[in-house]
Structures are given as C-alpha cells and as structure tokens.
C-alpha positions as a printed NumPy array, in Angstrom:
array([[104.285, 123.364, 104.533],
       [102.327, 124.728, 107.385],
       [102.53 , 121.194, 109.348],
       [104.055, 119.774, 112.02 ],
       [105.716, 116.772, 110.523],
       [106.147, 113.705, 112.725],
       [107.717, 110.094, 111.741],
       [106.591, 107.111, 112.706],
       [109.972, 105.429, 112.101],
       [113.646, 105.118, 114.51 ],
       [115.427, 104.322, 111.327],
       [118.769, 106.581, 111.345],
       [118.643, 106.501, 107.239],
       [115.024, 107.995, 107.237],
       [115.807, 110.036, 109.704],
       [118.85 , 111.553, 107.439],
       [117.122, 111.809, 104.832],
       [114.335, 114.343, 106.003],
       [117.039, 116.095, 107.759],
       [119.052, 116.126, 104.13 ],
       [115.874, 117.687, 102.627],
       [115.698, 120.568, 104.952],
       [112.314, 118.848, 106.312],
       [111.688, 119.81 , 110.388],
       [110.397, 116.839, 111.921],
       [110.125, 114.795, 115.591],
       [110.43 , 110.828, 115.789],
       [107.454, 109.212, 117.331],
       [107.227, 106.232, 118.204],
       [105.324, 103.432, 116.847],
       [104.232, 100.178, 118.521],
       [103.062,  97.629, 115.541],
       [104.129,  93.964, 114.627],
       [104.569,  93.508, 110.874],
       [102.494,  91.018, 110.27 ],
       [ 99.798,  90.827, 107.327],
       [ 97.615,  88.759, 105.34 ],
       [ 99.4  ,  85.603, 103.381],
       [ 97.294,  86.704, 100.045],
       [ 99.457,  90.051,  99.617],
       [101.094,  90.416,  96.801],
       [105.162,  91.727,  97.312],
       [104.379,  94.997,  95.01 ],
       [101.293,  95.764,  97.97 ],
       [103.142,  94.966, 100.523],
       [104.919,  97.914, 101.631],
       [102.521, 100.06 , 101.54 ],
       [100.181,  98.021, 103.818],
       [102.656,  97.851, 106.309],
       [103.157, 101.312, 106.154],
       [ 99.372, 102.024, 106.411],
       [ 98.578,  99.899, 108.981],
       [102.171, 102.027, 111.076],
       [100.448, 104.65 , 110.743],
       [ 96.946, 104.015, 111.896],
       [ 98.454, 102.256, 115.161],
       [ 99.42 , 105.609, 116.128],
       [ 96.489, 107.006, 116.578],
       [ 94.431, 110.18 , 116.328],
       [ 96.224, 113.632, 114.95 ],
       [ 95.933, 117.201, 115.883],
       [ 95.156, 119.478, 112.849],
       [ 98.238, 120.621, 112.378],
       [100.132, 117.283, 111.901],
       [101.527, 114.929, 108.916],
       [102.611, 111.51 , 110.47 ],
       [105.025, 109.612, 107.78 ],
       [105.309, 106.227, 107.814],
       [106.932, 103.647, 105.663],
       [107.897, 100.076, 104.812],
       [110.635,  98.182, 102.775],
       [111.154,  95.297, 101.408],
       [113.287,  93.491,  98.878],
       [111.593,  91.311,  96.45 ],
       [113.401,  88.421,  94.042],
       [111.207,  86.47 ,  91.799],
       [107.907,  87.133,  94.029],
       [109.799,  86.191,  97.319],
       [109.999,  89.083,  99.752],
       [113.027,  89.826, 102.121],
       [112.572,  91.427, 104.699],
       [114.926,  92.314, 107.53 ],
       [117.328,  88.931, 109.113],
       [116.863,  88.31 , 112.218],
       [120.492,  86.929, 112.791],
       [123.5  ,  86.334, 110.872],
       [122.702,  83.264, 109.135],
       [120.028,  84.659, 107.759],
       [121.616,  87.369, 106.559],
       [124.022,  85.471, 104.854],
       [121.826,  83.526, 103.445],
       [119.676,  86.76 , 101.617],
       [123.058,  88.349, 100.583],
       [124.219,  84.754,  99.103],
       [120.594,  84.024,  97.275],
       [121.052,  88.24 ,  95.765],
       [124.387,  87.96 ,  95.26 ],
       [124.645,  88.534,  91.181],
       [121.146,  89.135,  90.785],
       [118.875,  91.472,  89.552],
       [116.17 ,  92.063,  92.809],
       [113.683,  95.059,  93.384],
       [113.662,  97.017,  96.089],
       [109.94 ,  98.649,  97.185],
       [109.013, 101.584,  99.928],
       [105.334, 101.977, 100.586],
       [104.878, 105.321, 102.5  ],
       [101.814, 106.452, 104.206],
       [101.365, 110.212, 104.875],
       [ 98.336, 110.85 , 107.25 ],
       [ 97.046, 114.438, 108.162],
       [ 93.529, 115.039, 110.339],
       [ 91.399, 114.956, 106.95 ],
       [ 93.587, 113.192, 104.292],
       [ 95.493, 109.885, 103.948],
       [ 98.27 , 109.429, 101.195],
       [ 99.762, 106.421, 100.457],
       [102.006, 105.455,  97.438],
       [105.531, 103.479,  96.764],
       [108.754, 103.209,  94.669],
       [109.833, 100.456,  93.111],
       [114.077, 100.728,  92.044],
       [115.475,  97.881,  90.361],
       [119.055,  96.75 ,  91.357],
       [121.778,  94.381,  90.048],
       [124.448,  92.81 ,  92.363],
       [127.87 ,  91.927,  91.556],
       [128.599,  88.2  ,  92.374],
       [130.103,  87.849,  95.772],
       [132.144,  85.984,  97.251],
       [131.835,  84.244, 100.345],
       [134.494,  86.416, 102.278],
       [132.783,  89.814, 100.779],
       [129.818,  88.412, 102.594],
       [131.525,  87.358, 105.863],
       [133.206,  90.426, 105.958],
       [130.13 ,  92.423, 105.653],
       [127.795,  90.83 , 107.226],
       [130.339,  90.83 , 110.834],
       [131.647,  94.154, 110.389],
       [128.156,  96.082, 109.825],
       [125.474,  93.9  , 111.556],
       [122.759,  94.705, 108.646],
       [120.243,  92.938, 110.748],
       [117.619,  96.39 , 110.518],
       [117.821,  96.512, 107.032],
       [115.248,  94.74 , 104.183],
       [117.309,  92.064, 101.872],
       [120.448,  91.91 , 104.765],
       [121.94 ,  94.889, 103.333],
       [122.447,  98.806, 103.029],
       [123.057, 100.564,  99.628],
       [125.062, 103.38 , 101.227],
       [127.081, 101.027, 103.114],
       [130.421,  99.139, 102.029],
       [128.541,  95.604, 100.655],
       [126.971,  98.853,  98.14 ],
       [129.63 , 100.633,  97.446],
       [131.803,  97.581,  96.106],
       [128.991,  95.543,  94.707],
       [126.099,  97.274,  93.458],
       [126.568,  97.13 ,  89.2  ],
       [123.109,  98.409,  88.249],
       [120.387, 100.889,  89.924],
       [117.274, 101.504,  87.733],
       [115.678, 104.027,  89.776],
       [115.617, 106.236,  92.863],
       [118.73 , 105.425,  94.844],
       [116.809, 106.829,  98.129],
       [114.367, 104.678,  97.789],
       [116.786, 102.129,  98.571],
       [118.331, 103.768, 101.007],
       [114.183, 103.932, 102.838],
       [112.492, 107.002, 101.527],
       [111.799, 107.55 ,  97.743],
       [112.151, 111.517,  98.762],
       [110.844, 113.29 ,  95.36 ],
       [107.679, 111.078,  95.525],
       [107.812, 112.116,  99.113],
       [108.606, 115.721,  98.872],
       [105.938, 116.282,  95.887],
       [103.323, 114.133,  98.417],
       [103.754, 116.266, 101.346],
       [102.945, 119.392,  99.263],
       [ 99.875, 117.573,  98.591],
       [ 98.532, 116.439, 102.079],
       [ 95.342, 118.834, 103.536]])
C-alpha cells in the first residue's frame, strides 16, 4: 500500500485480525466517549461512531491511513452495545438467546486527502440457552468489551451460534474483505 497504517482501536480481535491479513500497523490511541445523537438510526450507527474515532485523533501526515471502527448488535431496532457489568451482560445474552440479531461494523479509513467510511451488516441466529450456559460464560470470560455481551470466536460461539448469514469477521470487529478492498482504495 505505500502507507503507514495506524489503528485507532486497543481491541486484541482487531488487532489479530490486521496482523492475520499480513497488514503492518501501530495502535494509537484514541480518546472519545461514544456518545451520539438519540435520532440515529442502529444501521448508521456504527459508522458514526467510527467517524467521529477517527476525527478525535487529529491531523495526519501524508503518508498515513488511521482505521477506526464501531460495533454494535442490533435486535428489533434496539442496539447493544458493550455491558458494563455482569448483570447486564446476562441480561443481553438472555434477551439473544434463540434469536435471530444483526451484528454491524462501521469503519472509517482516513488518509491526509480522503475519508472512507462504510459497514457490514452479518445476520446471526442463537441457539436457546440455558441459564447455566450463560452463567458459565458470562464468569469464566468477562465479555464486558464486547457489543451484545458476547464474542463469536469465544466458547458462548462455538456451542451456540446455529446460523451466520454473512462475514464471520465482521462479527468478530473488522469486516476484513470490505476492509482490505477499502484500503487499496484510500489516496
């Protein structure tokens, strides 16, 4: 690519997933509150986040690409984001649990003379669970960083996801061909 490619995220799953596609990057970090307007629609969402990440970095040097993203889990129009404790986390995994939900990444890519943003939208079904599957889970892996109280690569996904229309990635944070052909893109 040419660029120096920064993220604007400390998530270890984004962080693997560059790494996995052969991508040379640094972590930067990012001071911004998620917070937005109350008239956003969940399918917007994401990618506002992820825009407004990436402008509270700052200015870039020529040679940069700053990536930034957001994601959420949405279930008839209400968004999840991440729990901020355990009953709430229990509570999201309970309210998915045999459900059909959607799971959205907004990304941003910003260079010195071109901004980028799109997102992924991957449909998922749950299993039913039952209460000890979510005890269990939510105690032994502390999904407290992660949109919707849970991680697709982790144990709660490996026994209970039954249906994944779309890019698996994109659940785990970073819809990486949209990404990859994106990047190729960016001035």
């Amino acid at each position: 690519m040419g660029k120096k490619i920064l993220l604007g995220s400390q998530s270890p799953r984004r962080k693997d997933l560059l790494k996995k596609m052969d991508i040379d990057f640094k972590t930067v970090k990012i001071d911004y509150e998620e917070v937005h307007p109350e008239e956003f629609l969940p399918y917007e969402l994401p990618e506002y986040l992820a825009l407004q990440k990436s402008l509270a970095y700052g200015k870039l040097k020529k040679d940069e690409i700053l990536i930034t993203a957001d994601t959420v889990v949405v279930l008839k129009g209400m968004v999840m984001g991440k729990p901020k404790n355990k009953t709430q986390a229990k509570k999201m995994l309970n309210t998915l649990s045999g459900r059909k939900h959607e799971v959205i990444t907004g990304v941003c890519l910003r260079c010195k003379n071109d901004l980028i943003t799109f997102s992924d939208l991957t449909e998922v079904t749950f299993k039913d669970f039952t209460q000890k599957e979510i005890e269990y889970y939510v105690n032994k892996y502390k999904p407290f960083d992660k949109a919707g109280a849970y991680g697709i690569q982790d144990w709660l996904g490996l026994i209970g996801v039954k249906k994944i229309k779309g890019s698996f990635y994109n659940i785990v944070g970073l819809p990486t061909q949209k990404l990859y052909t994106f990047l190729n893109e960016c001035k």
